[in-house]
N, C-alpha and C positions, 0 to 999 in steps of 0.2 A: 769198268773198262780195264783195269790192272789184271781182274782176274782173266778175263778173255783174252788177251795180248800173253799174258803167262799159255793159257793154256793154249793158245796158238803156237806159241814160240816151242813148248815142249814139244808138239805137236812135230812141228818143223824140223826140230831137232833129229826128233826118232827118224823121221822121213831121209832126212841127211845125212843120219848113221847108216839107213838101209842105203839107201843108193852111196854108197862111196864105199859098198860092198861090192858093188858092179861098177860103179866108173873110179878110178883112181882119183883122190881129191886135186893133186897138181891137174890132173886133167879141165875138174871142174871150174876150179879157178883160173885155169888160164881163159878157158872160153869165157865166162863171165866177165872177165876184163878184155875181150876180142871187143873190136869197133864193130860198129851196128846201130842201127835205131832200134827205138824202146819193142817195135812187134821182135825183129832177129833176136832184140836179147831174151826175150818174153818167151820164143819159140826153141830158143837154145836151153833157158832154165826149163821149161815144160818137157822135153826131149831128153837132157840130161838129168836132172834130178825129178823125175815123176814121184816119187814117194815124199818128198819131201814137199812138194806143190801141192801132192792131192791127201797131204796129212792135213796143212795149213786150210786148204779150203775146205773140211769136210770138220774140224773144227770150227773154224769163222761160220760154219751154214748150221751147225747142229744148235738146236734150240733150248742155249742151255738156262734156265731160269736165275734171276739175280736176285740171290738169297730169297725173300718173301713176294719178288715181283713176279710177274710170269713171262716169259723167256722175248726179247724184243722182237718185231715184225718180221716177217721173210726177208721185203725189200729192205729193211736193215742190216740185218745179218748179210743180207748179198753185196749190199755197198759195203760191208766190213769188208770182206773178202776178198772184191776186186781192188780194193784199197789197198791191202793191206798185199796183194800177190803185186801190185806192182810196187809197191814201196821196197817186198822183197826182193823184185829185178832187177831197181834202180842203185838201191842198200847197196848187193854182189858187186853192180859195176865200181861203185864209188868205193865200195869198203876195199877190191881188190886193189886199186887206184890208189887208195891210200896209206895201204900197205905195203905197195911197192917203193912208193915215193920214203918211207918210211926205212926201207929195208928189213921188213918184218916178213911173214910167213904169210904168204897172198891167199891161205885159203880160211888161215885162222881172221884175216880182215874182211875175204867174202862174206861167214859168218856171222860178224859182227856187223858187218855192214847189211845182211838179211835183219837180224833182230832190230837194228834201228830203223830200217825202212818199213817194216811193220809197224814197230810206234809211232812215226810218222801216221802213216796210214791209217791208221785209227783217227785222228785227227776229225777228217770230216765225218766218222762216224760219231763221235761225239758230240760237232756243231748238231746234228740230226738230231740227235736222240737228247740233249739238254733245250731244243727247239720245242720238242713235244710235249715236254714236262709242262 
């Protein structure tokens, strides 16, 4: 699972670097931390950081094999992914949240708050996949 969450998060990262070549990061993080329900914030990250959304899910969905096993089910990988894309919507809001409250740099807490709502989000792909062993 560490390894998939890394390569997610790289993943994410690259994504984040490209789009904050096209949207300015103060931009990204403010909207991230705008009020809204989970679809608006969902629909605002997919709209504004697209490389970064579609680096994450296109890792989470690629079948990458675990050392000697052979790479986990489709429907696993996909409940990784939607896990792990909302963990990184929910991460943005809280992590910009809590960077402000903080008085720290709201876009360096969005991204932190992305990488932890991913690990989260692995969460119940683990219940899954230690279920089947």
């Amino acid at each position: 699972m560490a390894a998939l969450w890394l390569t997610c998060l790289a993943a994410m990262a690259l994504g984040l670097w490209i789009d904050t070549r096209i949207t300015p990061a103060a931009l990204l993080a403010s909207e991230c931390g705008a009020p809204g329900g989970l679809l608006d914030m969902a629909w605002r990250h997919a709209t504004l950081m697209p490389a970064s959304s579609a680096a994450m899910a296109v890792a989470a969905l690629a079948p990458w094999p675990a050392e000697r096993t052979p790479a986990p089910p489709f429907a696993e990988r996909l409940l990784c992914a939607l896990a792990m894309t909302a963990g990184m919507v929910v991460g943005a809001r809280l992590g910009v949240m809590a960077a402000l409250s903080l008085s720290a740099a709201p876009f360096g807490g969005m991204a932190l708050g992305m990488a932890a709502g991913m690990a989260v989000g692995l969460l119940p792909v683990f219940a899954v996949s230690a279920g089947r062993r």
